[in-house]
C-alpha positions in Angstrom: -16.0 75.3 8.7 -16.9 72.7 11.0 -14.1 70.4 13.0 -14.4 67.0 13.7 -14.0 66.1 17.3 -10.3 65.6 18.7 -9.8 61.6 19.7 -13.0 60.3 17.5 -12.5 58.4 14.4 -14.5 60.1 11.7 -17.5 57.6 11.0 -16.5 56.4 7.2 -19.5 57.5 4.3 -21.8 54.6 2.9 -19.4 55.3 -0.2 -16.0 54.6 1.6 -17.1 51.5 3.0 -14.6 48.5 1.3 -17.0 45.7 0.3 -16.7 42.7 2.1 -14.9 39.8 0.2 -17.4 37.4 -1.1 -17.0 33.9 -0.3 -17.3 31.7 -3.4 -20.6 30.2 -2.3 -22.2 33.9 -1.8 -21.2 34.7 -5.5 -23.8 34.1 -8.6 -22.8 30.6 -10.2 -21.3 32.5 -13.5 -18.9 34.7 -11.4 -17.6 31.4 -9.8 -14.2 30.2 -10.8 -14.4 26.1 -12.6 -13.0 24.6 -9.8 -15.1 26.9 -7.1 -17.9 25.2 -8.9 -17.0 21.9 -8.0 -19.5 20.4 -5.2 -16.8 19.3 -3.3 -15.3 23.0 -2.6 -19.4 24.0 -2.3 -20.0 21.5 0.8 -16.8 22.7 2.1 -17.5 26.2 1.6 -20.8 25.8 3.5 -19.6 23.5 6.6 -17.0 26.1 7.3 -19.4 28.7 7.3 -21.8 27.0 9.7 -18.5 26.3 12.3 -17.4 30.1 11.8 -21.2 31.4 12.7 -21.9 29.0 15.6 -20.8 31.3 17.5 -22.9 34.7 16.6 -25.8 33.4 18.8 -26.4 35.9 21.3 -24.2 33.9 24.5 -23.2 31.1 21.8 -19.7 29.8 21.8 -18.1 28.5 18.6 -16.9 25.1 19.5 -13.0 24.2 18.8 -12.2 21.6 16.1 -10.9 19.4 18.4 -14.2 19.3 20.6 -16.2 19.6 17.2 -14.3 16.6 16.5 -15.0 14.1 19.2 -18.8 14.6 18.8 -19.0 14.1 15.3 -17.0 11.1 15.9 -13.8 11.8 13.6 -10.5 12.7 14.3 -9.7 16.4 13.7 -7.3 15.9 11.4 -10.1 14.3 9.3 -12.4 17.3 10.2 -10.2 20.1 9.0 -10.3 18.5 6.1 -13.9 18.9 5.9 -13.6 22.3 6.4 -11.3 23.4 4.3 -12.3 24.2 1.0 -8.9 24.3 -0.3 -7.8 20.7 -0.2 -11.6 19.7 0.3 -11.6 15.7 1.7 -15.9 14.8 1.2 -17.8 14.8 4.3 -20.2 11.5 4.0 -24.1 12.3 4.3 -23.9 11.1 8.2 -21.3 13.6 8.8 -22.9 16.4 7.2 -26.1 15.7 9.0 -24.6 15.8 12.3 -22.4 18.7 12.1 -25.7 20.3 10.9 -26.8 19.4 14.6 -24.2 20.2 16.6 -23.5 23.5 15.1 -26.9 24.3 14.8 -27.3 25.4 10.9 -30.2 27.1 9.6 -32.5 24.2 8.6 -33.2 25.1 5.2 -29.9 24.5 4.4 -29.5 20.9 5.4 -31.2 19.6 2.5 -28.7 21.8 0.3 -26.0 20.4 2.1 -27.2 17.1 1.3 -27.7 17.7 -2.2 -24.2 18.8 -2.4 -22.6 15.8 -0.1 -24.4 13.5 -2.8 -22.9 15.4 -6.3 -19.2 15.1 -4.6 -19.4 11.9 -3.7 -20.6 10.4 -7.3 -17.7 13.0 -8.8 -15.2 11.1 -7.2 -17.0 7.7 -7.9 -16.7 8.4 -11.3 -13.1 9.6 -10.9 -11.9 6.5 -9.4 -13.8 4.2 -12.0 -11.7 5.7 -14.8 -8.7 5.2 -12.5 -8.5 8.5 -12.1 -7.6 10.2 -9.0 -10.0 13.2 -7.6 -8.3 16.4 -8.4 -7.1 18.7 -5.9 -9.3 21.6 -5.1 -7.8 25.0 -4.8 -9.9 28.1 -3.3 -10.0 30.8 -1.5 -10.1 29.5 2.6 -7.6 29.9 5.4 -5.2 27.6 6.8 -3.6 25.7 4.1 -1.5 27.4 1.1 -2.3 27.3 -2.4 -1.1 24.0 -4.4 1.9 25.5 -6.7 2.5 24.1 -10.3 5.6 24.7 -12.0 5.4 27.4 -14.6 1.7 28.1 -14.8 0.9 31.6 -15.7 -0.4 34.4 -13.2 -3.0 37.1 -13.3 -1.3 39.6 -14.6 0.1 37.0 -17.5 3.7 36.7 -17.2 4.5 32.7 -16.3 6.1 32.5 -12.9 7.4 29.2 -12.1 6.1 28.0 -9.0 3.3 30.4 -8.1 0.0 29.2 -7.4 -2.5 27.8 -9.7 -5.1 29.9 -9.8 -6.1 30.0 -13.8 -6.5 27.7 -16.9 -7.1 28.0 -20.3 -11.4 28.0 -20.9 -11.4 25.4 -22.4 -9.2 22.8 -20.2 -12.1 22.2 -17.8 -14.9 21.4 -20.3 -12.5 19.3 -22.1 -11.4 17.4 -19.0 -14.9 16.9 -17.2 -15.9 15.7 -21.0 -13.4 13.2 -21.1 -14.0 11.9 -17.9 -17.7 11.5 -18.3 -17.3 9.3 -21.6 -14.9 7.2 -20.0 -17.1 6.6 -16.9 -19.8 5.7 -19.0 -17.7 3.3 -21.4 -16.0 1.8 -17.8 -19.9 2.0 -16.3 -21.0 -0.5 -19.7 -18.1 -2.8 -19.4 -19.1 -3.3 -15.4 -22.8 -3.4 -15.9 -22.2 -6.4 -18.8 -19.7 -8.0 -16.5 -22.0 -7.6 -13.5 -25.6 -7.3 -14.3 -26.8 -11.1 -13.7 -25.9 -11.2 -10.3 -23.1 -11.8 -8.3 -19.9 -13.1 -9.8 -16.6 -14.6 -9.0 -14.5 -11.8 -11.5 -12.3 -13.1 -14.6 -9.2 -14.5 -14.3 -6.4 -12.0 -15.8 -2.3 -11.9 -15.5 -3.1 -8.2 -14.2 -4.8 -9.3 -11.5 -2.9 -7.9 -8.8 -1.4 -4.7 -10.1 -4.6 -3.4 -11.2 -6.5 -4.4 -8.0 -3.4 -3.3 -5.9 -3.8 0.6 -7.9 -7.2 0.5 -7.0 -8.4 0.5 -10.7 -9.9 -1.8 -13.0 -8.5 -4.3 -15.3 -9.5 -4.8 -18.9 -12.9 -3.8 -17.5 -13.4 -6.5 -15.0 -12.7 -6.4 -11.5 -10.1 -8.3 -9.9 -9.4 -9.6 -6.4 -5.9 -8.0 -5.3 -3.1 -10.0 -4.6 -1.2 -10.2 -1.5 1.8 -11.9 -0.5 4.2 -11.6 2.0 6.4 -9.0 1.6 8.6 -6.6 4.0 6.2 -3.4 2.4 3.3 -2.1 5.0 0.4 -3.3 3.1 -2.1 -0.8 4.8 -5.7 -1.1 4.9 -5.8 -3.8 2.5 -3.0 -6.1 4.9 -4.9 -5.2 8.1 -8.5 -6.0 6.6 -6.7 -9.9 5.6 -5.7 -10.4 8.9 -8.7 -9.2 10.9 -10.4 -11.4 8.2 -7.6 -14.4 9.6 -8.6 -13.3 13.2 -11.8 -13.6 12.3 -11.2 -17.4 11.8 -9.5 -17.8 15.2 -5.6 -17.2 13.5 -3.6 -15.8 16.2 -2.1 -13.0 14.0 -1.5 -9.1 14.4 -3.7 -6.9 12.5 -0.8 -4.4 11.8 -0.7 -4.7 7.6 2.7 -6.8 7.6 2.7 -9.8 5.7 5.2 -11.9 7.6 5.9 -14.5 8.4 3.0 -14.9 10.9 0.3 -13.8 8.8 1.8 -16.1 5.6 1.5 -19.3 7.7 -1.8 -18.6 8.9 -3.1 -17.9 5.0 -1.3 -21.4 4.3 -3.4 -23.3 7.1 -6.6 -21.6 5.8 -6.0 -22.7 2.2 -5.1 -26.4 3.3 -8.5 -26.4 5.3 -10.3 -25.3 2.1 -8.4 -27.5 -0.3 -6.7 -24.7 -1.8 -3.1 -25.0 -3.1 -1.4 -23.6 -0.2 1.1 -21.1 -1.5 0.6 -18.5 1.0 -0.9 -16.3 -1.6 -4.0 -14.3 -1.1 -6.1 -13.6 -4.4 -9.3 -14.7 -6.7 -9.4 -18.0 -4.7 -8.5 -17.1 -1.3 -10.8 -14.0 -0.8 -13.8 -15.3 -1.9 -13.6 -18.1 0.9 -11.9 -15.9 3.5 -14.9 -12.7 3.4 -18.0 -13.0 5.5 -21.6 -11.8 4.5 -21.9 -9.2 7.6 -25.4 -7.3 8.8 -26.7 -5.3 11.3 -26.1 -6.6 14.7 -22.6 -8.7 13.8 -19.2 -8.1 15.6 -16.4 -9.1 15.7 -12.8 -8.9 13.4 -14.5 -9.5 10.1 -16.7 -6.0 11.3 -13.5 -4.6 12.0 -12.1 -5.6 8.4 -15.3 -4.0 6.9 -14.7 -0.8 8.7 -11.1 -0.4 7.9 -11.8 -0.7 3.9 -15.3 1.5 4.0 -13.3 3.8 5.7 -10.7 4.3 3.2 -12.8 4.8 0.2 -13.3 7.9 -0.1 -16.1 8.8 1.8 -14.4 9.0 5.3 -16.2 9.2 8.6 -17.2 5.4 9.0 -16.1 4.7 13.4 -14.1 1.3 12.9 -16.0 0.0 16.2 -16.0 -3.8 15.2 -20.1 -3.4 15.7 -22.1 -3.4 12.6 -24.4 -0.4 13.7 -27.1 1.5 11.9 -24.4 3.8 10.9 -22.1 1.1 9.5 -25.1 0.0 7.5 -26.0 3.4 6.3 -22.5 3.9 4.6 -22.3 0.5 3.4 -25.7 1.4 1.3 -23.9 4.4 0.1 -21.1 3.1 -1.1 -23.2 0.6 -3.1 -25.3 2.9 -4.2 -21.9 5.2 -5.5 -20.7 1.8 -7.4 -23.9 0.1 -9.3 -24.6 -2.9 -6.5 -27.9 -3.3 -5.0 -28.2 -1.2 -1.6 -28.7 -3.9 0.6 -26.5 -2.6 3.3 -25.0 -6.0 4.2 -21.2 -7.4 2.5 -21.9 -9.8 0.3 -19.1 -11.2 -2.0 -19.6 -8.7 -4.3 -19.5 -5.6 -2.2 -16.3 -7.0 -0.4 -14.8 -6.9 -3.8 -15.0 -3.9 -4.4 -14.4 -2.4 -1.2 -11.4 -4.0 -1.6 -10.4 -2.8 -5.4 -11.8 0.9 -5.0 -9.3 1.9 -1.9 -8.4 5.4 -1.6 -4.1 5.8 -2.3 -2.3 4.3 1.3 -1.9 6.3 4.1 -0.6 5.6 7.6 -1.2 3.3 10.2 -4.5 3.9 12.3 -3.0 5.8 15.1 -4.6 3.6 17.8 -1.8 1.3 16.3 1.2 3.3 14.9 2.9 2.4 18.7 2.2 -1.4 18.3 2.9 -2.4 14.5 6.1 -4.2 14.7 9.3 -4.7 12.3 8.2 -6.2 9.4 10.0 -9.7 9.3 13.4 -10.0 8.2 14.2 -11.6 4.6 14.5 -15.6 4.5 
């Protein structure tokens, strides 16, 4: 009987090779679990795969997030999210395109990237008009733990509290994505009556600022959010008012406080445009506050613009204060996403619902999380 060689690994048969684990995207559609379906987790799936293989080039060099980062023009906290099908965050089309690029993806597969960039996108455009917030995506990638839900029931069907989500009941999905597509369609009639004629200043309604402020619409009509000063950060929605004050030459900080400083200013403004100067910002303040913007404008009413594209959803707009191509490109999208006309410029319209359909608050920008100051103390 034959002996193998002392200090060489036996070369494993063809039959004791372990299959490699297939990614979600490299399984057949019907093998797929309901929320590896989702085009979200797909694009996600696929932009990973293109930043783990830009390396296999013979003398090629996968590029660091952080690098990868400051050429597509994000930060990489933004990127990873990208990347990670897990807690998937949408790349936007231009993002997509250029990673595509940089990495150097097979070309066929750009357009499939697109295709998938485009289904996500209108997913969670139809989310949000039902006020509904995307759900969060849990597969199979690296990096980030599973979400955990109290009491859900494992594979092997005992109910562990705490252990991660990975199963439903068949019919949950069908009867959720059901749901959600007649009430899209019902909220999609109510705006199209509301809006159809043209632009519109939006119905008065005592709702008015706690729908806006949720980001969600009210009794089917949109409506202008109302700030006031208040010792809360405000966010996106406080700093785009006061680079919109700026704007008009109000020496105020753009840091989402509404203090003092920033009610006087709205008080001056309103007394110029024979307003009732309350200090309040709502359906008569920001109509006469926004600026139509277009390729080729600057300034702090760009910057405003910017901020609130940035925040809805789709990510990856660079808040420059210059209206570029690029600036123009997402603006289409977005209008595209919501029913208006793609002109790519912010009429009143588009600024109201930049404004209404803001992604849930998150921090200061970092280029000012060093500079916002104390919010004012109580009178």
């Amino acid at each position: 009987m034959a002996h193998e060689p002392k200090g060489r690994e036996r070369e494993q048969r063809p039959e004791e090779r372990q299959p490699e684990k297939q990614r979600p995207e490299e399984r057949r559609p019907e093998e797929r679990k309901p929320e590896e379906q989702r085009p979200g987790v797909r694009l996600a799936w696929l932009l990973r795969r293109w930043w783990e293989e830009a390396g296999n080039a013979s003398g090629g060099t996968r590029p660091t997030q952080q690098a990868l980062a400051s050429k597509v023009g994000v930060d990489q906290t933004t990127l990873s999210r990208y990347l990670n099908p897990k807690h998937a965050s949408t790349a936007p089309p231009r993002v997509v395109e250029t990673l595509h690029t940089h990495l150097r993806a097979p070309a066929a597969e750009l357009e499939r990237a697109r295709e998938l960039c485009r289904a996500a996108l209108e997913e969670n455009s139809r989310q949000r008009a039902v006020g509904l917030e995307p759900e969060p995506t849990v597969g199979t990638g690296t990096g980030t733990v599973d979400a955990e839900v109290p009491g859900v029931t494992s594979g092997d069907g005992t109910d562990r509290p705490g252990a991660p989500s990975r199963r439903r009941p068949r019919w949950a999905v069908p009867a959720l994505v059901a749901a959600a597509l007649v009430l899209a369609f019902v909220a999609g009639t109510v705006v199209r009556d509301q809006y159809a004629p043209g632009p519109r200043t939006p119905a008065d309604g005592a709702a008015a600022g706690a729908a806006a402020v949720s980001g969600a619409p009210a009794e089917g009509a949109l409506q202008w959010p109302l700030l006031l000063k208040q010792k809360e950060d405000l966010f996106t929605r406080g700093r785009a008012l006061q680079h919109l004050l700026k704007e008009r030459e109000y020496e105020v900080k753009a840091d989402g406080f509404f203090t003092d400083e920033t009610q006087e200013a709205v008080m001056d403004f309103q007394r110029r445009k024979h307003l009732s100067p309350d200090g309040k910002v709502g359906k008569r303040t920001w109509p006469q506050l926004v600026k139509e913007l277009g390729p080729g404008a600057e300034g702090h009413a760009v910057l405003a613009l910017q901020e609130l594209l940035n925040n809805t959803g789709q990510g990856g707009t660079e808040v420059s204060g210059r209206f570029t191509a690029a600036t123009a490109d997402d603006l289409r999208f977005f209008q595209r996403s919501h029913g208006l006309a793609p002109s790519g410029r912010s009429d009143v319209e588009t600024w109201l619902f930049l404004l209404v359909f803001q992604s849930p608050p998150d921090d200061a920008p970092e280029y000012q999380r060093d500079t916002s100051p104390l919010p004012s103390a109580p009178a």
